[in-house]
N, C-alpha and C positions, 0 to 999 in steps of 0.2 A: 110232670105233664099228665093231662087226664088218658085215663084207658082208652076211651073214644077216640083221641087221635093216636095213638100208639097201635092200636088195631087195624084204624081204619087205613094208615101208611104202611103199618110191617117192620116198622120199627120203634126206636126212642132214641132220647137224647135230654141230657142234661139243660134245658130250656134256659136255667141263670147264667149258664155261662156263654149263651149268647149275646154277642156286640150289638148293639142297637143304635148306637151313637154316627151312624154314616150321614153323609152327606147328603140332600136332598135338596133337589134344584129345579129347574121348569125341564121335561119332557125334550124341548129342544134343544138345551147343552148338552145332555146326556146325551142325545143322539149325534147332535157335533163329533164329540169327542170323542164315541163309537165308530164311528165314520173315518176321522181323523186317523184312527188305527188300524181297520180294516185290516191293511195285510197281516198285520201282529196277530188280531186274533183268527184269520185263517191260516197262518203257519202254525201258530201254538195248537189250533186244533186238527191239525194232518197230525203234526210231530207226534200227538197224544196218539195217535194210532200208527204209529212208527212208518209214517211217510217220510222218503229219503230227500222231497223236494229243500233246497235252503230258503232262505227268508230272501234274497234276490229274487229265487225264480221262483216264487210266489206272487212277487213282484212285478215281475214279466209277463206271467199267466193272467194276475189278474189286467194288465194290462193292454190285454186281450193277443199275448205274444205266445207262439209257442215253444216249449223247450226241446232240443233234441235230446238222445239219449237216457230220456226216460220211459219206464213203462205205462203204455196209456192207461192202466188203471189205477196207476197214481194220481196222474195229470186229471181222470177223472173227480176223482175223490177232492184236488185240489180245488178244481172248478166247482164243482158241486159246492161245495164249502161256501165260496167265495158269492155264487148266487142266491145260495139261502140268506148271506149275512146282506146282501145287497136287498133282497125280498124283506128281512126283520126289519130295516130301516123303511122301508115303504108301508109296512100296514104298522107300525106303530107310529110313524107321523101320521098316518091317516086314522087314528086311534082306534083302529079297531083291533089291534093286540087284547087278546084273549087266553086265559089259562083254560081249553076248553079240547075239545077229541077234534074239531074240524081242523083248527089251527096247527094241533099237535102231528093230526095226520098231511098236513099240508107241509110243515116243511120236513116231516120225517122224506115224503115223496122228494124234494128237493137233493138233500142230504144223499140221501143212499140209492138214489137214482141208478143203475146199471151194477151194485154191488148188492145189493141184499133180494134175499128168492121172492121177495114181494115187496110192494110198498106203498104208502099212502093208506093203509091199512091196516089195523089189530093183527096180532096172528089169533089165526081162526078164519078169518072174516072171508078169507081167500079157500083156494082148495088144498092146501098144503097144511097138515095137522101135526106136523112133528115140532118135539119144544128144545128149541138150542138148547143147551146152560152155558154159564161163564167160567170160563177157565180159572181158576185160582193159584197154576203153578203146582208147586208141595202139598198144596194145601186142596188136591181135585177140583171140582166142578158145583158150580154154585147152580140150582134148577132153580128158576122160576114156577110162577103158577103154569098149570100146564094149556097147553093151544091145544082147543075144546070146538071142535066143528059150530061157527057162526060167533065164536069168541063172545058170547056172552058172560061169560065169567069173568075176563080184562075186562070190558065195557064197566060191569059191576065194578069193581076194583075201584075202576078209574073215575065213577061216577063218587064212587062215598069218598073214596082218597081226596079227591079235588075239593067237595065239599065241607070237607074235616080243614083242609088249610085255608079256606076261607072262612070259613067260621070261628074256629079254635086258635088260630093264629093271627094277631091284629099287625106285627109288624108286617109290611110288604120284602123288608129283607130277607126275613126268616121264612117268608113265604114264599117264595124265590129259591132260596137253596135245599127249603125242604121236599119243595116239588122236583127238582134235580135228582137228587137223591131218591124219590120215589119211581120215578122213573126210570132211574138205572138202575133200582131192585125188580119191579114186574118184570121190567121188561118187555114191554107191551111191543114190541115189532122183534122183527127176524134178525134186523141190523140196525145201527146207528142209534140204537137207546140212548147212549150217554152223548153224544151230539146230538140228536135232537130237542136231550133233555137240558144241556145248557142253550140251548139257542130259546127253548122257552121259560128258562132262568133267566136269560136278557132281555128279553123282552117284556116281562113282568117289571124289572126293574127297573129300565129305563121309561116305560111307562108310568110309571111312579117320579119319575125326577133322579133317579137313582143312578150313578157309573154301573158301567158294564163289567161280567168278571171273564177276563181268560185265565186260564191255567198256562203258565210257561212253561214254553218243551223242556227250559231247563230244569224244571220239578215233576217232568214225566213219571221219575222213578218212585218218590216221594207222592204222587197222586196213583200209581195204580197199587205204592201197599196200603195206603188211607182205603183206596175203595177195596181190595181183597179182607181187609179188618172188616169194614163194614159189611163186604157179603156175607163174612164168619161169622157176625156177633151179631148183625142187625144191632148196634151200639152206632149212633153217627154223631157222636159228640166229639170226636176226632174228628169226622171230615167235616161238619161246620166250621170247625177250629180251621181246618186246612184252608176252604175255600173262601173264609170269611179272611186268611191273611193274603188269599192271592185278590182282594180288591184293594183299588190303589188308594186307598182312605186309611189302610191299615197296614202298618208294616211291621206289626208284630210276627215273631217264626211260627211257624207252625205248632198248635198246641196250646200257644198262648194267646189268651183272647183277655 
């Protein structure tokens, strides 16, 4: 891969051992078929942040029922979920799905609505200037770029990054998982990076004719040491492997592409 996009993202990756061979269809199956699953992929992505709701009352909630006995900052995080993925089906039938900061900060606001210290916004952009990092377990805390009073420095980031995958990258697959990926290394908000960053990995892709990818809760464990590698190494030629085997065109294990 050229330097110019290894820079411009923050990391690398082994570019021939990406699949290229998916399926590509009209914009409206894909989105069918997104639809079709809907609760699938808002349980798999609570579960991915260790929400105790089951795939029933997922079911419930999203059918506008409430659950007793849970905490309502579950029950939020559930809903939340469930509205942004009901919103990705609306502005990508309406084509105006975009790999862009307004889109990004639009459904980031959705997502992390009443969980994260700000939202709909870069950090910086707000009055709050302190920079989370990511836990790693054993392995400490992974810092991001740091949240810089009016966040012109993510804006930067996010401006040449975005530009480096559309340029440098012709498949819309690899374009898709790499923008994922990038966006859960900046880290460009306070919360919900890695859900925001697949909702705009679906979007991309079903935009394209492309199936949608969830992660299943049952590979929770298996997706957060793929992403703790990646924070370590900035190497993501493991997690393309990983998430290019959780789309349903691929059922090779993980690793093998």
């Amino acid at each position: 891969m050229t330097e110019q996009l290894a820079d411009a993202l923050g990391f690398r990756w082994d570019r021939d051992s990406i699949r290229h061979d998916v399926g590509v269809h009209s914009v409206e199956r894909a989105v069918w078929r997104y639809q079709r699953a809907l609760p699938e992929f808002v349980w798999d992505a609570a579960a991915l942040e260790g929400n105790p709701f089951t795939y029933p009352e997922v079911q419930t909630i999203m059918d506008g029922i409430t659950v007793g006995g849970r905490k309502i900052s579950d029950e939020r995080q559930v809903v939340n979920l469930a509205e942004s993925a009901k919103e990705l089906v609306r502005v990508v039938k309406s084509e105006k799905f975009t790999l862009d900061k307004p889109t990004s900060d639009h459904f980031q606001q959705l997502i992390a609505q009443g969980e994260a210290l700000e939202v709909g916004h870069f950090r910086g952009e707000g009055p709050l200037t302190l920079t989370p990092g990511v836990s790693l377990g054993e392995h400490g805390r992974y810092m991001p770029p740091p949240t810089e009073p009016g966040g012109d420095n993510l804006r930067r980031i996010f401006t040449v990054g975005v530009a480096a995958i559309r340029t440098e990258i012709e498949s819309p697959f690899e374009q898709a998982l790499a923008y994922f990926l990038f966006a859960a290394l900046q880290q460009f908000y306070f919360d919900g990076n890695k859900r925001t960053g697949r909702t705009m990995m679906n979007g991309h892709l079903m935009s394209h004719g492309i199936d949608a990818i969830s992660v299943p809760a049952a590979r929770r464990a298996e997706f957060n040491t793929t992403m703790v590698g990646f924070y370590r190494t900035r190497d993501a030629t493991t997690a393309f492997a990983f998430l290019a085997s959780c789309h349903p065109d691929f059922e090779n294990p993980p690793g093998i592409l």
